[in-house]
N, C-alpha and C positions, 0 to 999 in steps of 0.2 A: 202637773209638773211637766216641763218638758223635757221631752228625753235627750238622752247624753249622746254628743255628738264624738264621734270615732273622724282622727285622721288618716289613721293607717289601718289596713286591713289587716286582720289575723288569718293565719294559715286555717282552713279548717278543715277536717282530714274526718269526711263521715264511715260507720262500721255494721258492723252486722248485729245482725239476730233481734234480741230484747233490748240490748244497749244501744240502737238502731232507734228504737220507737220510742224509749228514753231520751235519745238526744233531739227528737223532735219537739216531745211532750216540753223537754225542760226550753230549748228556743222558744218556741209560743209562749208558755207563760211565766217563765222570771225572766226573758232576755229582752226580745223584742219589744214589749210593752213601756220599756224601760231607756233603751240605748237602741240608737238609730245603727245597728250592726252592720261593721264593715267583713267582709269575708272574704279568703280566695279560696273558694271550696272545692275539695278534689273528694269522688267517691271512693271509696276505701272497700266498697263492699266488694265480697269476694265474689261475685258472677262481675263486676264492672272490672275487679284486675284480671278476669280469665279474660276480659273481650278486649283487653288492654296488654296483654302479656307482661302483666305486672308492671307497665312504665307508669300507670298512674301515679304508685308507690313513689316511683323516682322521680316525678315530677313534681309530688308533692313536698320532697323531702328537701329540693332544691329551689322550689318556692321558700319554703321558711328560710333559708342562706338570704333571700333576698328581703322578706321581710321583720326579721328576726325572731318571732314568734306564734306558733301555733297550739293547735287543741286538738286533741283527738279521740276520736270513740275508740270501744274496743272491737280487736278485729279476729276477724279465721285465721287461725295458723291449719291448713290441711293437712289431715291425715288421711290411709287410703280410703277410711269410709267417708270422708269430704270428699276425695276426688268422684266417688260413689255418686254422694247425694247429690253434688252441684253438676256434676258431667264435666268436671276440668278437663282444660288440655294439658294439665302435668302438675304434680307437686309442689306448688312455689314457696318459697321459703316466709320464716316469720317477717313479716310485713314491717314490725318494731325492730328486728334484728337488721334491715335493709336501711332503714332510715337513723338507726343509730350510726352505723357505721357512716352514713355518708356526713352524717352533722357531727363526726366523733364527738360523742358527748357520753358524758356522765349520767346516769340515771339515780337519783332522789329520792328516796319512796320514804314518808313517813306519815305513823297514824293520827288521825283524826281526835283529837281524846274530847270526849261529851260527858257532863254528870248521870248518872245510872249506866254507864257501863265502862265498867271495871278489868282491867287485868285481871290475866289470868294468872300472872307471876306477882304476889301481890307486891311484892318490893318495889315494882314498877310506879316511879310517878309523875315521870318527865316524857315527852314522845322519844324516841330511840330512831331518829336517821338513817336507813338503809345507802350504802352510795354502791352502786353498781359498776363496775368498769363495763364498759356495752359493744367492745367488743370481740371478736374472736377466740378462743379455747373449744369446745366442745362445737360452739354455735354455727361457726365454720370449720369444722372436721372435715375429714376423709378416713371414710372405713372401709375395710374388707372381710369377708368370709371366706377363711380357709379351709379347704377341701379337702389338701392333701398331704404329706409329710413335706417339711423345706425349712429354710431358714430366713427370719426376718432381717431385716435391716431398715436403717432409718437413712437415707441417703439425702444429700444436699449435693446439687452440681452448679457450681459456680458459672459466672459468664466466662469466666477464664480458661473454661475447661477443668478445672481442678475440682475435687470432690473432698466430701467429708462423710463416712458412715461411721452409723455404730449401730453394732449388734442386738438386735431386741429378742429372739426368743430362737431356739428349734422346735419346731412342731411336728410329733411323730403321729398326732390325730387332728382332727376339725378343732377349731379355734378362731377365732375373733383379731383381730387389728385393728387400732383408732391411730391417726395422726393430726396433733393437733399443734395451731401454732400463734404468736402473739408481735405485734410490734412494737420496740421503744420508741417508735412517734408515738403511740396511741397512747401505752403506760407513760409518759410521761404529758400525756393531754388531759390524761382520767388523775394522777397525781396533781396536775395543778388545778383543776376542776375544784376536786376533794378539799386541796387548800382553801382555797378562796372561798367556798359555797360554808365552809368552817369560820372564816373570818367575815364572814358577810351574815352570818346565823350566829355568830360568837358561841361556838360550840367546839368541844374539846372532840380530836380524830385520832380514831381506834382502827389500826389496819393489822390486820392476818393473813398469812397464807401456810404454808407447808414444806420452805423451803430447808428444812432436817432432811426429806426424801428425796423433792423435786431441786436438785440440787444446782441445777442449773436455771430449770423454766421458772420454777417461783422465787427461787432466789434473784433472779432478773428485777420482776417486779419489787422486790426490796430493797436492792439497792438502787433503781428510781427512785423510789420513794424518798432514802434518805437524801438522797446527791440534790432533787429538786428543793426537798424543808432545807436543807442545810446551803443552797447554794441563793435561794429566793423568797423563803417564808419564815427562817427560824427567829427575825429578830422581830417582824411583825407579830409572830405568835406569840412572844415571850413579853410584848410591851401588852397585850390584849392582858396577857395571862393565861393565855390557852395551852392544851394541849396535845402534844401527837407522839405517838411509839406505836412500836409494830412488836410484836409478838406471836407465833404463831396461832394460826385459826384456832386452835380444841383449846389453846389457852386463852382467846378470844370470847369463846364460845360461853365458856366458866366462868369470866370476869362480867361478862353481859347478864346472867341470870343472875349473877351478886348484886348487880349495882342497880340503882333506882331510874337509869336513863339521863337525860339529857344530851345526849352524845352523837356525834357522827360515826358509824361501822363504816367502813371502806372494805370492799370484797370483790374478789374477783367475779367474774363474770358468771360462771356456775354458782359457786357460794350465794353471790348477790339474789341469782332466783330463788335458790333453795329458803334462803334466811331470811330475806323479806315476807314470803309467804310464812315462816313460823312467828315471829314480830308482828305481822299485822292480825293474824289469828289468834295469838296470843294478847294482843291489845282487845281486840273482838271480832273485826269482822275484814277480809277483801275490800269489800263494800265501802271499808272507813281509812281508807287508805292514800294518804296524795301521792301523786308520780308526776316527774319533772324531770327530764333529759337534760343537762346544761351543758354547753359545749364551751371551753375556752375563749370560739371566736367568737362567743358572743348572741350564739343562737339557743332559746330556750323552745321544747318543746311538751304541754302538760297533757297529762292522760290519766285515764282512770286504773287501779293498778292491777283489777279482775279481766275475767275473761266475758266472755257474749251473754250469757246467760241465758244456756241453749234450750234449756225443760222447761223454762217460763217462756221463750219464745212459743214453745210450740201451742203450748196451750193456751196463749194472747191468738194463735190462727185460727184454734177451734172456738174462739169466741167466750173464751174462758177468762174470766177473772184473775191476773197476778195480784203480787205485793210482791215489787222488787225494790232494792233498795237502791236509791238513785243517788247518792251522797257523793261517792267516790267522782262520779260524771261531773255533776255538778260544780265540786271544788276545781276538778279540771279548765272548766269553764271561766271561775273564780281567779283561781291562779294566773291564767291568760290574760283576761282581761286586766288584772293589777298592773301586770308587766307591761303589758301593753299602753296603758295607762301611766305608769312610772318612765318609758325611754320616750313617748309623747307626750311627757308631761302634764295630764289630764288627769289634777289632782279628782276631779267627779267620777272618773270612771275606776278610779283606785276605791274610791269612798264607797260606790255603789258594791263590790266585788268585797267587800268588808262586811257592808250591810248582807248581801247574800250568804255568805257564810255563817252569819251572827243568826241569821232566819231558822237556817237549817239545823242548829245545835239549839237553838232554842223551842223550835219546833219539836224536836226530839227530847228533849228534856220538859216540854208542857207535857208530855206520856204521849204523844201522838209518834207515830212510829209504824215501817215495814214490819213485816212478820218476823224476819231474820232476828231482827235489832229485838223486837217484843219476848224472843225465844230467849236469850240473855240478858236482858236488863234486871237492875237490883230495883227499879222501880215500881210500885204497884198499881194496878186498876187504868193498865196502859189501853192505848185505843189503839188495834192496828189495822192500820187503814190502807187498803188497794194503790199500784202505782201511782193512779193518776191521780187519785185525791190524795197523796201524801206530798205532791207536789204543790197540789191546789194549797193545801193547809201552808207550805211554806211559802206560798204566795201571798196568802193571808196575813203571814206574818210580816215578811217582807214589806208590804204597803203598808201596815203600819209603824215599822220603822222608820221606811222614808219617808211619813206623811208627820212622825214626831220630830224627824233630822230638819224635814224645810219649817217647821216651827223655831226653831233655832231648842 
């Protein structure tokens, strides 16, 4: 067969650790073999953004502006014991949190669902959409540590010279301070994201936040929400039949373990981390997770939704045998190339990123399967099989599909 010719490059943004020697394994054998890969590839790994002072980050993230779509491994967010092990010249921020913001975009995360593994909320029977707002709250803070008795204030000083404070605490002992902050450019980019990626999935959207308390800061983000459905989506939603309301998150929360899925969550930027990882661990695994950035203008970015997979790295250096679970990567891979293949209209490279996916879930459902996946499956007398030959097997299956697809 010969392989699938690419006209535009994808972005590809390589990472650390296990996911690292992962995203090699899977190039060599389901990509190359198959599609003549185009790529603008920037290293992501963290000793390459310390000798780069993190501009590779930003170069990568304004490569995809240019070519509308990218892939990425997972990468080091450092802590002090990274700046330790690597010998950085400083703490650099999360690498996904730098490229969100410059592609403002939406982040996507839903699970993977394969027969023999089951929820753990059994009502669950639909995937459940995570939609992240991707930027700013907690992610860009400013904190301090207080020493001494004083009083806080929240100050705003205008270019005009004029100010606005308000009172936050008296401190007659040590105490803590966070100042966090949001824009309605961004909330209303992550609103019409949310919209649309609903009406392009034909999925009803579910949005919470806390604005009973936050009387002002989350209340913001809701009345976006409505001004955007109500001034640009509500008659599209209503001819679909779809639909959207907001309610606060803990009543979000309680409607989500009732319902059986099918749905887009919309959450802010905190919530989105925290919830996504209960959602996708309650589906089964990190590992079975897809992630997808979407930004308004137009730029999609997919990634896998875990971290490095730091204790299999180590023990792949001593010459050790893993079984990690490569799925997550993979579909990132998948994702990309559809997209990629759908705005260059390369119905073959859509087709092949289909067949790969159909590999990997069937692959997993013949019992062949990582440890992770073997540790929960309702299926019996599984085989689990080491990184690389879990690969190998979806390779195996892989070529038999597209060797029964060119049969017609």
């Amino acid at each position: 067969m010969d392989k699938i010719k690419m006209t535009t490059p994808l972005v590809e943004m390589d990472g650390d650790e296990m996911t690292r020697i992962l995203w090699q394994d899977i190039k060599d054998e389901l990509l190359t073999p198959f599609i003549e890969l185009k790529t603008d590839y920037y290293d992501l790994g963290l000793k390459h953004r310390d000798e780069t002072d993190d501009q590779v980050t930003i170069d990568a993230a304004e490569a995809t502006k240019r070519v509308k779509v990218a892939v990425k491994c997972a990468t080091i967010t450092p802590n002090a014991s990274r700046m330790t092990e690597y010998n950085l010249k400083k703490m650099y921020k999360s690498p996904n949190g730098t490229i969100r913001a410059i592609l403002d975009g939406t982040v996507f995360r839903a699970p993977i669902i394969v027969k023999g593994i089951e929820p753990c909320v059994k009502n669950w029977k639909k995937p459940i959409t995570l939609a992240r707002h991707a930027y700013g709250d907690v992610y860009k803070n400013s904190e301090l540590y207080v020493d001494r008795p004083g009083d806080a204030y929240l100050v705003f000083r205008a270019e005009d010279g004029t100010t606005k404070e308000a009172f936050i605490q008296h401190f007659d002992r040590p105490g803590i301070l966070q100042g966090m902050h949001n824009l309605d450019e961004s909330i209303e980019s992550f609103a019409r994201s949310c919209f649309q990626f609903a009406l392009d999935t034909k999925q009803d959207l579910w949005f919470g936040a806390k604005d009973t308390i936050s009387k002002t800061y989350d209340a913001r983000f809701r009345e976006i929400f409505t001004t955007v459905y109500e001034n640009e989506f509500r008659e599209k939603f209503e001819e679909r039949k779809l639909v959207f309301f907001y309610t606060l998150i803990d009543d979000i929360i309680a409607r989500v373990m009732k319902s059986e899925g099918g749905f887009i969550w919309a959450c802010k930027n905190y919530d989105g981390d925290v919830m996504s990882d209960m959602v996708s661990s309650a589906f089964g695994s990190l590992a079975m997770m897809t992630s997808v950035l979407v930004s308004p203008h137009g730029y999609y970015e997919y990634e896998a939704a875990h971290g490095t997979v730091q204790r299999h790295y180590y023990r792949h250096l001593k010459g050790e045998e893993t079984s990690t679970n490569s799925v997550a990567t993979i579909f990132a891979w998948t994702g990309a190339l559809r997209k990629r293949g759908e705005l260059d209209q390369i119905q073959a490279l859509e087709d092949f990123a289909d067949c790969l996916e159909q590999a990997v879930l069937e692959t997993i459902e013949s019992g062949k399967m990582t440890k992770d996946l073997a540790l929960i499956t309702s299926l019996e007398d599984v085989t689990v099989l080491s990184s690389h030959a879990f690969i190998l097997a979806i390779r195996e299956r892989l070529e038999m599909l597209l060797d029964k697809k060119s049969q017609g």
